[in-house]
C-alpha positions in Angstrom: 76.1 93.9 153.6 77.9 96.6 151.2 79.3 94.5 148.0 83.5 94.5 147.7 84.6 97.2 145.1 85.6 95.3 142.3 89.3 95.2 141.7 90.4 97.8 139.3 91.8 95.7 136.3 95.4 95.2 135.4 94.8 95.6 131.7 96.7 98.5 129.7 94.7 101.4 129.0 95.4 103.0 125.8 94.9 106.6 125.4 96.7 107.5 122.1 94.1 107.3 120.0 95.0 110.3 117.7 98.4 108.9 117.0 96.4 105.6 116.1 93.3 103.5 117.0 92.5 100.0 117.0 91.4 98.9 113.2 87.5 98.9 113.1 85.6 95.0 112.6 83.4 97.1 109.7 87.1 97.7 108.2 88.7 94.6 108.6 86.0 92.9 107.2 86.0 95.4 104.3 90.1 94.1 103.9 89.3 90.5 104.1 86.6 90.8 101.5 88.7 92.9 99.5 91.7 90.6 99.5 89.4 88.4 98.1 87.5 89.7 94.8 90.7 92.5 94.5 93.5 90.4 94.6 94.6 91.0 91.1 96.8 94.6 89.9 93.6 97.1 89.4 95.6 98.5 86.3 95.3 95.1 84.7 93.3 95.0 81.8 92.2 91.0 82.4 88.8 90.6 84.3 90.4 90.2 87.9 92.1 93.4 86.8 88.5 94.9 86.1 87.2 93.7 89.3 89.9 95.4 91.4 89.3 98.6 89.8 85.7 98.4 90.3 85.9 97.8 93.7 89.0 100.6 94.1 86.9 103.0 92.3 83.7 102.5 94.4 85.5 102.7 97.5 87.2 106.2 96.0 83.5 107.3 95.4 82.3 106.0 98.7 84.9 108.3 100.7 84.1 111.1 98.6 80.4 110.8 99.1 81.3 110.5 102.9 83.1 113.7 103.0 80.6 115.5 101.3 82.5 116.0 98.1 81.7 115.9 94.3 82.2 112.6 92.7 80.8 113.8 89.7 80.7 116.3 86.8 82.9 119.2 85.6 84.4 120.2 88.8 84.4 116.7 90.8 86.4 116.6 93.8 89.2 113.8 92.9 90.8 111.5 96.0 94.6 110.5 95.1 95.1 107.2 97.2 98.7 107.2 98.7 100.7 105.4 101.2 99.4 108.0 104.3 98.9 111.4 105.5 102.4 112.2 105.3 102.6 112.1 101.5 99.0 113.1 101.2 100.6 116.7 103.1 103.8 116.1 100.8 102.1 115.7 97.6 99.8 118.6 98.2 102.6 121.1 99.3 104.7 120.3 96.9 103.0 119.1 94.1 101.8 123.0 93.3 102.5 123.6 89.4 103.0 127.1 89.4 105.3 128.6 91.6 107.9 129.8 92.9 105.7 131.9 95.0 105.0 132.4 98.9 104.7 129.2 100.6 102.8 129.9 104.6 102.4 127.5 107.3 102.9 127.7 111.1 103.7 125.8 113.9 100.5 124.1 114.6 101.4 121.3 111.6 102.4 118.5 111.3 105.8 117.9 110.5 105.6 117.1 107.4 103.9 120.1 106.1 106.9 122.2 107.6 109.5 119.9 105.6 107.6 120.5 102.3 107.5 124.0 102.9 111.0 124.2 103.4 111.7 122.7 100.8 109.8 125.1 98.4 112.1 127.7 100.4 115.0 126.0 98.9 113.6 126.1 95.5 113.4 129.7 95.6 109.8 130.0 97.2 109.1 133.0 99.7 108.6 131.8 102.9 106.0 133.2 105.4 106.0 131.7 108.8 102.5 132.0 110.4 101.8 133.0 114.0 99.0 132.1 115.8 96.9 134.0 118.0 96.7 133.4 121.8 93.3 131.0 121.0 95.7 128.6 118.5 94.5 130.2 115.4 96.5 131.6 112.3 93.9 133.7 110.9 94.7 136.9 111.8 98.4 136.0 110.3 97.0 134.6 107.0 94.6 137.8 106.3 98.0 139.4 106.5 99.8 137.5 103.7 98.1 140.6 101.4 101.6 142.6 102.6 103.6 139.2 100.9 105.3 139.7 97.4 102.8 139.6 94.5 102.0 136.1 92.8 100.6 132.6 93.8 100.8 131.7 97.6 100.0 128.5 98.8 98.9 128.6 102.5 98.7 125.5 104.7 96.0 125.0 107.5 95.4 122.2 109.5 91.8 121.5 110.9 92.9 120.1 114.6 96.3 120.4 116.1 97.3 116.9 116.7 99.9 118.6 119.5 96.9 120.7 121.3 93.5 119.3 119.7 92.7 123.1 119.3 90.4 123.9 116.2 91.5 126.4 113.6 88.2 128.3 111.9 90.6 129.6 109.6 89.7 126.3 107.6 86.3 127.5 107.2 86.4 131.4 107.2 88.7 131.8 104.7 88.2 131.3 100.9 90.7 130.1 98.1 91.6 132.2 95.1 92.9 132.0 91.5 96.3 133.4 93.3 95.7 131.9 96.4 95.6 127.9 97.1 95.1 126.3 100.3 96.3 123.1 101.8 94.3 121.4 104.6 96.0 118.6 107.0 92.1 117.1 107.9 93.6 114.3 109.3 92.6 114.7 113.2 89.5 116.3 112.0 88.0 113.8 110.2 85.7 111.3 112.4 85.1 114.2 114.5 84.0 117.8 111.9 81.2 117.4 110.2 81.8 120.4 108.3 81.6 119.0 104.4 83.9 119.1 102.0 82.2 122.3 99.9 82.9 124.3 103.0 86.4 124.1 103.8 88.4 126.6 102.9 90.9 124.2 100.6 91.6 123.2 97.2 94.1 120.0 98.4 92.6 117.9 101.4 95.0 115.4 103.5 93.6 112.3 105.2 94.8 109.1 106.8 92.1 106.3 108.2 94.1 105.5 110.6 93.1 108.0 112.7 89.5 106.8 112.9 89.7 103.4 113.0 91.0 102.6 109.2 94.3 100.9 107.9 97.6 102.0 108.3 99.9 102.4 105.1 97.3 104.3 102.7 96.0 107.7 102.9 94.5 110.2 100.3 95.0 113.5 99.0 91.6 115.5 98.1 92.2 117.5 95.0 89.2 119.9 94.9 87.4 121.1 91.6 90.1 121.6 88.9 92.9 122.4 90.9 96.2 121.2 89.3 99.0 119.3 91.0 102.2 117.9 89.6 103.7 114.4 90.7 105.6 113.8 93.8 105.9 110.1 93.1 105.5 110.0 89.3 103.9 107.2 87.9 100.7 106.4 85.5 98.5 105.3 88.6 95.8 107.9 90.6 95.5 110.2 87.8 99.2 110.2 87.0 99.8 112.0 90.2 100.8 109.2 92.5 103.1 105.9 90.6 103.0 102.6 92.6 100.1 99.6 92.6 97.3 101.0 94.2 96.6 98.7 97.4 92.7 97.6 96.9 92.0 95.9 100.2 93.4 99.3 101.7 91.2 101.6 99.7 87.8 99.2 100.8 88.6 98.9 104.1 89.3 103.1 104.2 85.8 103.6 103.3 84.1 101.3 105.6 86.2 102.8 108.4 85.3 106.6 107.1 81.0 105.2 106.7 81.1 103.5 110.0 83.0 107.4 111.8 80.5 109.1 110.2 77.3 107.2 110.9 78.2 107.1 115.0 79.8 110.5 114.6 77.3 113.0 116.5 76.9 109.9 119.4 80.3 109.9 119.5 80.9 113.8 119.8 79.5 114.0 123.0 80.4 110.1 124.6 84.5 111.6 123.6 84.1 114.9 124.7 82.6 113.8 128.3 85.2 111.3 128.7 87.9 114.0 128.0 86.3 116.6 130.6 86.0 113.7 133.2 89.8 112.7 132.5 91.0 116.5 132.6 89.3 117.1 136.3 90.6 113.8 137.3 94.4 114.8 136.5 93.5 118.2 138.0 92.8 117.0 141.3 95.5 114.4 141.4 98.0 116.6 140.5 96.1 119.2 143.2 97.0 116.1 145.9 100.7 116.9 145.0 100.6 120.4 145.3 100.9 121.0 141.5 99.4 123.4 139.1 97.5 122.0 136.0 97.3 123.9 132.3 94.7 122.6 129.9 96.3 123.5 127.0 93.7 125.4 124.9 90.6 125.3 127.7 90.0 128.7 126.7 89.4 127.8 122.6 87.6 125.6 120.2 88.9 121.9 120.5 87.6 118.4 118.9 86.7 116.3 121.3 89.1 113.5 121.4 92.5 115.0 122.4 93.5 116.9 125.7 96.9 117.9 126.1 97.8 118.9 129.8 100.7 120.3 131.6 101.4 119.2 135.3 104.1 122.1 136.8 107.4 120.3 137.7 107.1 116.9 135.8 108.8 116.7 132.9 106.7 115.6 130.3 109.0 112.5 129.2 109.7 111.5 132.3 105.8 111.3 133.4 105.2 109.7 130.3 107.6 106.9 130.9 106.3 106.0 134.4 102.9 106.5 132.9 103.7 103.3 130.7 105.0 101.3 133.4 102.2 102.0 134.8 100.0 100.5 132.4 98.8 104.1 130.8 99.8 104.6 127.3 100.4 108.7 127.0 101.7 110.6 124.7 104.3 113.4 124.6 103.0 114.8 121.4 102.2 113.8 117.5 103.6 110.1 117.3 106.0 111.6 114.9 107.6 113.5 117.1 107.2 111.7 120.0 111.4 110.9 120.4 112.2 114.6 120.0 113.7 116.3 123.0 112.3 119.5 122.2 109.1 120.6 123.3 106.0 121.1 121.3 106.0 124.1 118.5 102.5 124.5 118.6 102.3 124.7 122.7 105.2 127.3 122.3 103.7 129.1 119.6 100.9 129.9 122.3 102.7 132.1 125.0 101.8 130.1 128.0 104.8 130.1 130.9 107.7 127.8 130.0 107.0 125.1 132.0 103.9 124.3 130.1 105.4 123.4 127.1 108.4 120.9 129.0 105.8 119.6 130.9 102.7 118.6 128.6 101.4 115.5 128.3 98.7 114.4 125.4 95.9 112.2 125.9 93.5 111.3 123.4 90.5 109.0 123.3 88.2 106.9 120.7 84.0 106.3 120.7 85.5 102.7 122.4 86.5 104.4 125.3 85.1 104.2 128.0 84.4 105.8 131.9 86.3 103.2 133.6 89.2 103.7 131.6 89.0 106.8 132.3 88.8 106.4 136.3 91.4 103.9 135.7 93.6 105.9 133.8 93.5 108.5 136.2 93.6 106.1 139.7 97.3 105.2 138.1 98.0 108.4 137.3 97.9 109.7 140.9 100.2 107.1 141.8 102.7 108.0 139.5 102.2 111.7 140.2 102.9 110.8 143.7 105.7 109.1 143.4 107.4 111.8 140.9 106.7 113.9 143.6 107.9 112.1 146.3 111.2 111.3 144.2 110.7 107.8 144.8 109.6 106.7 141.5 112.2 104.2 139.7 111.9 104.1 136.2 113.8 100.6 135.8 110.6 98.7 137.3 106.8 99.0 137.7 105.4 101.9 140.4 104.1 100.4 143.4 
């Protein structure tokens, strides 16, 4: 007698992963530890004060030595703790000592890089939008800054779009100069690139653990070699370059998190990215049930394994997300920080495809926890909901059928 299918489970399934994931037991037991023997102010001069900056200090060293980076001699790499990747982007935009100059980003990042460029613009800075090509990159565009006004440029790169997932090999093709410096946003890239630290084309490096399993409310900033920054947040903590009591229990439980990412990393490369091509042909043929066209965004370029961002043709994006989490499918309509904004995506716009595309995309994005049946799950719900957006019967006020 053929066994009963079991019945598919009723528990949310969480695919947002690169806005944030779920806080590693490696890392929380790094906290609890930490909150223990680091209690006490790590600028203190008192033992308890000694012991906190012992362990602070290891646990900088610990995620440098992760990343590849120098934690030692003349030109050592040097990790600025702050409160995430926002200020990490902030402080290394901003914080550029000589200037004004020409100040380049582009639409693949993050928010908070564009705000810090515009406000160099405002101090007089010469700003150079960057396009990116049809495969997501801004190389072509950055090669071209030699035509920009004579002096220091600071260009800005991010690693992985957090609206597409696409890869940029700018980041490692390109090489800083004495005139030229070069901030990375690293953040979506981190658990998943193994590229080191001595080949990334950057002299400032943003971070935030939270991405890979980490705690929220501290980040770092990656000041390579002797590169020189000014203060954001002045204040005698981090080298002088970031005021405020550094959070110890943070910092530890940041490094177990990065040790833990990059010990399962190469397993977890290809358990993510077979989990993301299972979930993209799922929604494929669902949305094929319903007569609707499907756009990977970025099929055709180099993407990290973890996000998939996918337009369905007709569905508007916040609209499918919604029913999606009524559902019991937690979606995403871009980078959490964006993720109320009416507009659509920059960095899907910035990429030429039709116009629906970029009203209708959707982002997924999955961890080394996930799993096959979430996946199935995920997408079993997900044909339901594309049916009854279809059908015009879904009701956003209660639960899909």
């Amino acid at each position: 007698m053929p066994r009963a299918r079991e019945p598919e489970s009723a528990e949310p399934i969480y695919l947002d992963h690169a806005a944030a994931t779920p806080l590693r037991p490696e890392a929380e037991a790094a906290m609890r530890d930490a909150t223990a023997k680091g209690f006490a102010n790590a600028s203190s001069p008192h033992a308890a004060g000694r012991q906190a900056r012992r362990i602070l200090e290891e646990s900088r060293e610990r995620i440098l030595t992760a990343l590849g980076g120098r934690s030692t001699g003349v030109d050592r790499d040097r990790l600025v703790f702050t409160s995430g990747a926002t200020e990490a982007n902030r402080l290394g935009v901003l914080g550029r000592e000589d200037g004004p100059g020409t100040i380049a980003w582009s639409p693949r990042d993050h928010a908070s890089i564009q705000a810090a460029a515009a406000e160099l613009a405002v101090r007089g800075w010469h700003p150079v939008p960057l396009a990116a090509n049809l495969r997501g990159s801004v190389i072509e565009a950055v090669l071209a800054l030699a035509d920009s006004p004579p002096g220091r440029t600071v260009v800005c790169l991010t690693t992985v779009c957090g609206q597409t997932g696409i890869l940029d090999p700018a980041v490692t093709t390109l090489a800083a100069t004495p005139l030229v410096s070069i901030h990375v946003d690293h953040t979506q890239a981190t658990a998943w690139d193994a590229t080191p630290l001595d080949r990334l084309a950057a002299t400032t490096v943003a971070l935030a653990p939270h991405k890979f399993g980490g705690p929220r409310g501290i980040g770092g900033l990656v000041v390579r070699g002797g590169a020189r920054l000014r203060p954001v947040q002045p204040g005698p903590q981090e080298l002088g370059l970031r005021g405020g009591t550094e959070s110890v229990p943070l910092a530890a439980a940041f490094a177990a998190a990065l040790e833990a990412a990059v010990a399962e990393r190469s397993a977890a490369v290809d358990h993510v990215t077979a989990l993301r091509q299972r979930f993209e042909c799922g929604v494929t043929a669902a949305a094929a049930g319903v007569g609707r066209r499907v756009v990977v965004i970025g099929d055709h370029a180099p993407r990290a394994p973890h996000i998939t961002t996918i337009a369905v043709e007709g569905f508007d994006r916040q609209t499918l997300v919604m029913a999606a989490d009524l559902a019991g499918v937690f979606l995403a309509t871009g980078t959490a920080c964006a993720s109320g904004s009416s507009e659509p995506s920059p960095a899907i716009l910035s990429l030429h495809e039709p116009p629906w595309v970029a009203r209708s995309a959707f982002r997924a994005s999955f961890a080394p926890a996930s799993t096959c049946r979430d996946v199935d799950a995920a997408v079993s719900r997900l044909t339901m909901v594309f049916r009854g957006i279809a059908g015009g019967g879904l009701h956003l006020g209660s639960s899909p059928e």
